[in-house]
Backbone as a ProteinNet text record, in pm:
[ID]
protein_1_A
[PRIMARY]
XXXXXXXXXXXXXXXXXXXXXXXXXXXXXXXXXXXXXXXXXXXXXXXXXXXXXXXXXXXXXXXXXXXXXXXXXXXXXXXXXXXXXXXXXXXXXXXXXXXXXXXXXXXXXXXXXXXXXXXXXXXXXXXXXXXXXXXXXXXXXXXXXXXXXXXXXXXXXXXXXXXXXXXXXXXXXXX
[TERTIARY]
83.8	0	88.8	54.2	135.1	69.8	193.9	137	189.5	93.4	142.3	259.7	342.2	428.7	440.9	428.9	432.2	459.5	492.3	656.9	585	655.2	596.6	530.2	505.2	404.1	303.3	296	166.1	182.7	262.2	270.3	291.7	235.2	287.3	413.3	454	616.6	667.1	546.5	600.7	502.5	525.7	430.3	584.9	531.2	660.2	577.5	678.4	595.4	532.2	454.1	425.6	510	642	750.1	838.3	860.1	924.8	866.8	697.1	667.4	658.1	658.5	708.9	811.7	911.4	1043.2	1120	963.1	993.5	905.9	855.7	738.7	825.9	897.9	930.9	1079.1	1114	1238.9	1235.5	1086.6	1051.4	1059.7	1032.2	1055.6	926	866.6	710.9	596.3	483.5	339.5	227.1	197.5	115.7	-60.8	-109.1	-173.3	-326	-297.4	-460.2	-405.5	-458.5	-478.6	-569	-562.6	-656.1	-701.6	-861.3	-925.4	-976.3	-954.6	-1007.8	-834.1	-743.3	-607.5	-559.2	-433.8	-328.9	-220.9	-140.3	-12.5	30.4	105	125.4	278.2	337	475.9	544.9	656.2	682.3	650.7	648	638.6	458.4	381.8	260.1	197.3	277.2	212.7	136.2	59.8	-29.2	-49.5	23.4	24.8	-79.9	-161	-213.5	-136.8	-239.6	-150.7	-155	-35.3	-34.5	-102.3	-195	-178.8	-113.9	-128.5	-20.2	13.5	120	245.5	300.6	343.1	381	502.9	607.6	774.8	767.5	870.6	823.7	947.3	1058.9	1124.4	1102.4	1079	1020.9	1193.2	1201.5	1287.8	1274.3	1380.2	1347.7	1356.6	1245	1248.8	1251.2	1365.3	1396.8	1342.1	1282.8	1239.6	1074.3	992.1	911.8	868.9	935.4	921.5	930.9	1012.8	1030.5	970.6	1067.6	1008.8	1049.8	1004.2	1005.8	1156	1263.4	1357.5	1280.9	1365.6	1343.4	1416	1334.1	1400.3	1328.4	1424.1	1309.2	1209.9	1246.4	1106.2	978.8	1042	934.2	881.5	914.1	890	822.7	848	732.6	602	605.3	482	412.1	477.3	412.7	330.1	399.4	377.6	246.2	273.3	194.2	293.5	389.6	492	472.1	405.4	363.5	473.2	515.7	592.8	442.9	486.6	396.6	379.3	382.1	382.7	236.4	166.4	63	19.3	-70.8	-71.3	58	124.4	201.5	155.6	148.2	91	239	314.1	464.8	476.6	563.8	661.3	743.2	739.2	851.8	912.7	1062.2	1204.3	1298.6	1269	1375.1	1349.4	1396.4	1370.6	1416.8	1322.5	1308	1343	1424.8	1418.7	1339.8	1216.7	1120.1	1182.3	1264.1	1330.5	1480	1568.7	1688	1800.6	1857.2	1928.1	2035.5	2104.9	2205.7	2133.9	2015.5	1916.1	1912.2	1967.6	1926.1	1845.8	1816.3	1656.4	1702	1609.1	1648.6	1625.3	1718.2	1616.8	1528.3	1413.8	1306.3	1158.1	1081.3	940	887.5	886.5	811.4	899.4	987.4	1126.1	1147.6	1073.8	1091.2	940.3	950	908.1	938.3	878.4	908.5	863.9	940.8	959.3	988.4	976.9	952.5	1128.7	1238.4	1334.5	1344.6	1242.5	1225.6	1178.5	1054.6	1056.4	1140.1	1238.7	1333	1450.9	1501	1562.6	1520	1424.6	1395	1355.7	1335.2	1322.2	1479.5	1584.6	1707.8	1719.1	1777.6	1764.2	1696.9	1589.1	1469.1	1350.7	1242.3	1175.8	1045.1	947	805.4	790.7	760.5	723.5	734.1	912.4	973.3	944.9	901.8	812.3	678.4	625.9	489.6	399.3	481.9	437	398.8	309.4	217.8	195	218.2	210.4	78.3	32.1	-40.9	-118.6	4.9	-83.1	64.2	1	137.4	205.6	346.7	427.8	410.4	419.8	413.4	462.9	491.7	564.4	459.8	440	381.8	413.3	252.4	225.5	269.8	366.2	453.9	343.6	251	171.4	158	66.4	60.9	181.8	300.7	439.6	447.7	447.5	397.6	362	227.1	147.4	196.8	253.9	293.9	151.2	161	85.4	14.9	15.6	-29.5	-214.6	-208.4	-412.1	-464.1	-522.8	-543.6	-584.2	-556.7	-624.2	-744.5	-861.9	-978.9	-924.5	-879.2	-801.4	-708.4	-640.8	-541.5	-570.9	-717.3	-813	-824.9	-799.2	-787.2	-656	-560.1	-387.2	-308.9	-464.7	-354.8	-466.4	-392.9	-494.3	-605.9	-713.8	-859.5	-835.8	-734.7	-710.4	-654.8	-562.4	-475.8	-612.4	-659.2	-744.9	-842.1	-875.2	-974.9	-977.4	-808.8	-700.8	-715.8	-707.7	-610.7	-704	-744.8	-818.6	-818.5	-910.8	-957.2	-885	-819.7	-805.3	-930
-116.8	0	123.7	227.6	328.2	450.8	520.7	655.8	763	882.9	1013.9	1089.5	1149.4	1216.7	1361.4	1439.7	1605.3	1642.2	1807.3	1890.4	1894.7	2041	2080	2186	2230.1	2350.7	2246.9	2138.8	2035.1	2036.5	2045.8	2037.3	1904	1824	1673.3	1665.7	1579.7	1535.4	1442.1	1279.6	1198.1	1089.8	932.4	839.9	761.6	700.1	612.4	476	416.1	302.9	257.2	213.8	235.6	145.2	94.9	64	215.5	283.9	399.3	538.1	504.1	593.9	586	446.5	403.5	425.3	405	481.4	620.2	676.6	820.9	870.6	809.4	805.7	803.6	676.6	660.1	761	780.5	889.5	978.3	1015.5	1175.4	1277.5	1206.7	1326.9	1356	1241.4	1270.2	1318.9	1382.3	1323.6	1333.5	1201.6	1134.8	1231.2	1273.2	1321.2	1236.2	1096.5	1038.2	923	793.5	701	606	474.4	384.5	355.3	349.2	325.6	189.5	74.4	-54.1	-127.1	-91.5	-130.8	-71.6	-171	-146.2	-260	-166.1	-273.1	-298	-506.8	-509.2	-570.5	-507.2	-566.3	-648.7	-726.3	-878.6	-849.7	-777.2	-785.8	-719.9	-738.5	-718.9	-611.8	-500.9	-327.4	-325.2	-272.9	-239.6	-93.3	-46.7	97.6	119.2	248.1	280.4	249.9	243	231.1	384.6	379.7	517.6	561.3	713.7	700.6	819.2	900.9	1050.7	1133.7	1121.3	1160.6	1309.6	1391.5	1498.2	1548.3	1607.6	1625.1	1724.5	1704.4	1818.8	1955.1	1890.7	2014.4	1999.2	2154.7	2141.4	2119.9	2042.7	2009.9	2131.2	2177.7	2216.2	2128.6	2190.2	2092.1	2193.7	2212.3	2350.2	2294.7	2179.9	2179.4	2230	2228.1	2263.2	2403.1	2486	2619.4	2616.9	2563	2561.8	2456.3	2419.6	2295.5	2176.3	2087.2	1940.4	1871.5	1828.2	1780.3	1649.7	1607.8	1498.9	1392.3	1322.8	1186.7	1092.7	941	816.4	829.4	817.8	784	913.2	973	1138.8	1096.3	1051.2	1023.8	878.5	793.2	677.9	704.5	812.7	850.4	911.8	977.7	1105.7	1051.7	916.9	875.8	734.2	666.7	557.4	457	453.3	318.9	248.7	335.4	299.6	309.8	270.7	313.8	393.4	537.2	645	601	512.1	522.6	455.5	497.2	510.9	332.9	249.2	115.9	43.2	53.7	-7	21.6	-120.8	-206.6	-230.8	-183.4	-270.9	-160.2	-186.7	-92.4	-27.5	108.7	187.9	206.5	162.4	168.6	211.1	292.3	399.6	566.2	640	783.1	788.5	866.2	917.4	1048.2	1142.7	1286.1	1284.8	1358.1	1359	1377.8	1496.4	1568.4	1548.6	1483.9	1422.1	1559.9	1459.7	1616.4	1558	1503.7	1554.7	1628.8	1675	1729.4	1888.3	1906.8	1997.2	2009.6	1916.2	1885.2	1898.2	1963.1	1991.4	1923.3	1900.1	1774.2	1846.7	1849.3	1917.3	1846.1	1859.5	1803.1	1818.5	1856.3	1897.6	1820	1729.1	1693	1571.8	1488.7	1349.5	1283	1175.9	1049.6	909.5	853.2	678.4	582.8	512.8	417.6	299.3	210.2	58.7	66.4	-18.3	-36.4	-101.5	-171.3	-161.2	-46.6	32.3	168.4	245.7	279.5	378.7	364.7	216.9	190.7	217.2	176.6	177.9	321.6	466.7	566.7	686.5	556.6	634.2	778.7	801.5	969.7	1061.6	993.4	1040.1	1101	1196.6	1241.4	1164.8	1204.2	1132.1	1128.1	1285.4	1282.7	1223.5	1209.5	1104.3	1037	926.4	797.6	757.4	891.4	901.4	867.1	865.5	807.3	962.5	869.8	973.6	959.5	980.6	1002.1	944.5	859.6	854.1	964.4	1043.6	1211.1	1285.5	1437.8	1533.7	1567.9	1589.4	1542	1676.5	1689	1816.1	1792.1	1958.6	1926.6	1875.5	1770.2	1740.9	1803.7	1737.2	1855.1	1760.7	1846.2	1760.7	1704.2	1719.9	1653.5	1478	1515.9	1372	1276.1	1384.2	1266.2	1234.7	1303.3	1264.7	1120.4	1139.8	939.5	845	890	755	717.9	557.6	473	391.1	449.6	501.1	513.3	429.9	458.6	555.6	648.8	755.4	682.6	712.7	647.3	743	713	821.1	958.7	924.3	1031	1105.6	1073	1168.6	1298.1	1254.2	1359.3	1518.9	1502.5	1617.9	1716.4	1587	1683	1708.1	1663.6	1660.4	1798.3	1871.2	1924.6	1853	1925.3	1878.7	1797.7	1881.7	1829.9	1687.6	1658.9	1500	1424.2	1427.5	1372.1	1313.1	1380.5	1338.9	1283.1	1290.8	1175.6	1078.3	1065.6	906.9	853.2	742.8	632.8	658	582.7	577.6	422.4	409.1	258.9	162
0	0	0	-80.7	-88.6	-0.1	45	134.1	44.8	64.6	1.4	88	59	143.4	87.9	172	142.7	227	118.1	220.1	323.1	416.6	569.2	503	377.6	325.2	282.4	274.2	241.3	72.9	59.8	-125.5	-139.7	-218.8	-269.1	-343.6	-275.1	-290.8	-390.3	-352.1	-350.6	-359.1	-405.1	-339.5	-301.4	-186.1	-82.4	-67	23.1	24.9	217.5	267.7	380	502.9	432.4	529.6	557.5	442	426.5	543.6	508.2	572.4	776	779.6	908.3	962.8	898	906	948.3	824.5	887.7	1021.9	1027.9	1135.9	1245.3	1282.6	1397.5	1419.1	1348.4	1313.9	1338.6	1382.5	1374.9	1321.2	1151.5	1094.5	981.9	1019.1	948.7	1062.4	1027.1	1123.5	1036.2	1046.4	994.1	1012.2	915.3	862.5	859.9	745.6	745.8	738.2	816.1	815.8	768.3	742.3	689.2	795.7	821	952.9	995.2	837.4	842.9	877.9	871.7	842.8	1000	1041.1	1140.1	1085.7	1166.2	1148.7	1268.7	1271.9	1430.8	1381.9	1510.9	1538.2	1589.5	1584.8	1598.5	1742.6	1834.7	1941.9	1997.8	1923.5	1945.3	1944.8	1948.8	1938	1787.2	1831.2	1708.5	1667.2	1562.1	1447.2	1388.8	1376.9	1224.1	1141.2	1006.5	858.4	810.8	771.5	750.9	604.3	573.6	408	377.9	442	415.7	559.8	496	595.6	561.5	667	624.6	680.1	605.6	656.6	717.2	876.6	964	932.7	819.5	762.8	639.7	602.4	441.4	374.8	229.4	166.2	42.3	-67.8	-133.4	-286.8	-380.9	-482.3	-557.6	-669	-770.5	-832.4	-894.2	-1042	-1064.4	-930.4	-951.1	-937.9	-918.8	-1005.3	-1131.5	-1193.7	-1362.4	-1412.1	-1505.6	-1577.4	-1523	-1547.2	-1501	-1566.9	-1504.9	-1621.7	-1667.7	-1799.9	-1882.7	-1842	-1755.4	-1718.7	-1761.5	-1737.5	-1847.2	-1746.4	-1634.1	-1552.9	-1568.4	-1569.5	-1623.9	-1739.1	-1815.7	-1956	-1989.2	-1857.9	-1911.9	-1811.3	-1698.5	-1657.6	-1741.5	-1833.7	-1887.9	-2047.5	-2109.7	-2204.9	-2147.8	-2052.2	-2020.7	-2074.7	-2055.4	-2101.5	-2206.7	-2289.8	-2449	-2562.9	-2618.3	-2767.5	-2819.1	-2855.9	-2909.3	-3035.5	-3122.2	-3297.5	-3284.5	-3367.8	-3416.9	-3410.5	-3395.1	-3429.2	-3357.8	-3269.7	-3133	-3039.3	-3031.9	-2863.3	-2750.2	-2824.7	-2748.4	-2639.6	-2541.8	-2440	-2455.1	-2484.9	-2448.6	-2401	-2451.9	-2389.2	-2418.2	-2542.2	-2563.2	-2603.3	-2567.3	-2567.1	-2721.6	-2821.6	-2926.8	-2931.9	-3022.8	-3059.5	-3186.4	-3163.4	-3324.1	-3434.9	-3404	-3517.9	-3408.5	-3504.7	-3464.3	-3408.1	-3277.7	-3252.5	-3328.1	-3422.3	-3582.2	-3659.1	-3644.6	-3810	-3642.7	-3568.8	-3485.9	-3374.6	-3379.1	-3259.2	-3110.5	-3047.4	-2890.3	-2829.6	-2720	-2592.8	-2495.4	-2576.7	-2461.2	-2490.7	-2400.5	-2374.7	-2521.5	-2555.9	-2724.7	-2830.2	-2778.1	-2942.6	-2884.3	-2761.9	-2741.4	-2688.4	-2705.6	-2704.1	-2692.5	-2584.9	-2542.9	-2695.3	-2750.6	-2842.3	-2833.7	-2885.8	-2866.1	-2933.4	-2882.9	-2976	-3136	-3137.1	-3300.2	-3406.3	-3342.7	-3391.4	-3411.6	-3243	-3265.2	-3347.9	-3376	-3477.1	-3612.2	-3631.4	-3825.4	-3828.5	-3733.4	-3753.8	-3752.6	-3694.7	-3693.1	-3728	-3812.4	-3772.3	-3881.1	-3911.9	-4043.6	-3922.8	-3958.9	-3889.2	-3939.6	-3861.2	-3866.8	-4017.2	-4057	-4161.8	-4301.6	-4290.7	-4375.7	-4361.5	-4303.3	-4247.1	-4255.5	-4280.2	-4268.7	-4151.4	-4048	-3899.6	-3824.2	-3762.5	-3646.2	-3507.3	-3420.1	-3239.4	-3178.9	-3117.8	-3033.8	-2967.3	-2957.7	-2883.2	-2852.8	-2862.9	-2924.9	-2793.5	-2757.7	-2696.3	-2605.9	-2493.7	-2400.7	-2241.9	-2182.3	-2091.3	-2025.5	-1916	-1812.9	-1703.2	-1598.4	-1479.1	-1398.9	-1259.8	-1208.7	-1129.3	-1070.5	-953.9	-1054.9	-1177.3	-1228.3	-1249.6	-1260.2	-1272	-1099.3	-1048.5	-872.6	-873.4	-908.9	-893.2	-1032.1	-1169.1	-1235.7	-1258.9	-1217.9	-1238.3	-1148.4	-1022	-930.9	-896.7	-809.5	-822.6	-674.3	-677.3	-608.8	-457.1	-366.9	-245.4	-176.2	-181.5	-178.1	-53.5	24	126.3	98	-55	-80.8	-192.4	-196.9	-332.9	-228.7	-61.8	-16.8	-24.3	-49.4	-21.4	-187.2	-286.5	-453.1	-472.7	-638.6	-703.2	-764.4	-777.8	-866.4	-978.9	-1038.2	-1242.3	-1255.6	-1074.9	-1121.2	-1015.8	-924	-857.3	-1000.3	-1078.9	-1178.4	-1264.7	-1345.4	-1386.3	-1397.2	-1224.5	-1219.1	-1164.5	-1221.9	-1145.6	-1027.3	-954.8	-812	-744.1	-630.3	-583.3	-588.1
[MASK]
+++++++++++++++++++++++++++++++++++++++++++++++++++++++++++++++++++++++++++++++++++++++++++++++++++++++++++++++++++++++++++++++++++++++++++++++++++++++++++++++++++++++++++++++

């Protein structure tokens, strides 16, 4: 079961996992926020815990990227794509980062000039652009909003629709 973790300004951070958030729990450096009320956890020695579902850091951390833009990481990039190879008529997994327009032909590495590709795609598209190909995107490539790279793939836990924004709460599936 996963817990939400956010700064000490209550901004979402993170999804952790609920050994992690025990961890920080007993460390003192989380306080636990909302709990699962059907769920406890007991210890080899019989004490019995809430389960935690969001936890909150009692020193705020800073995170520079979310003032700006989001960097381009694979993992940014298979949240942001759905771990799809983007080509039009592929069912396969994306596992390799694409430049649309090749950075030898000039192409930038930014949210708008990549895409997750199946390694047989990204091969036979080597450094020719869509158009030469006549190939087309699944859906057109943009920066993503960091809260949704936040949860991934990730299923919302009904208690955490109070500590996210409206736009990813509505997103992402429900647990």
């Amino acid at each position: 079961m996963s817990v939400l973790l956010l700064n000490a300004t209550y901004e979402p951070l993170r999804i952790i996992s609920w050994q992690r958030a025990i961890c920080l729990w007993f460390d003192d450096r989380v306080d636990v926020l909302e709990v699962h009320h059907d769920r406890s956890l007991r210890s080899s020695g019989g004490e019995e815990f809430p389960h935690p579902v969001v936890v909150r850091l009692r020193n705020r951390v800073n995170v520079p990227f979310r003032r700006g833009e989001v960097p381009i990481t694979r993992r940014a990039l298979v949240a942001r794509d759905g771990g799809e190879c983007q080509k039009v008529g592929c069912s396969n997994r994306g596992t390799t980062i694409d430049h649309l327009v090749p950075r030898s032909r000039g192409g930038a590495h930014e949210w708008h000039n990549v895409a997750l590709m199946c390694t047989a795609h990204n091969n036979e598209k080597a450094d020719r652009t869509l158009e030469q190909l006549g190939w087309s995107l699944k859906k057109r490539p943009s920066v993503p909003d960091p809260h949704a790279l936040l949860l991934g793939r990730v299923s919302v836990h009904p208690l955490w629709a109070a500590w996210l924004p409206q736009h990813v709460v509505d997103r992402v599936p429900a647990a």
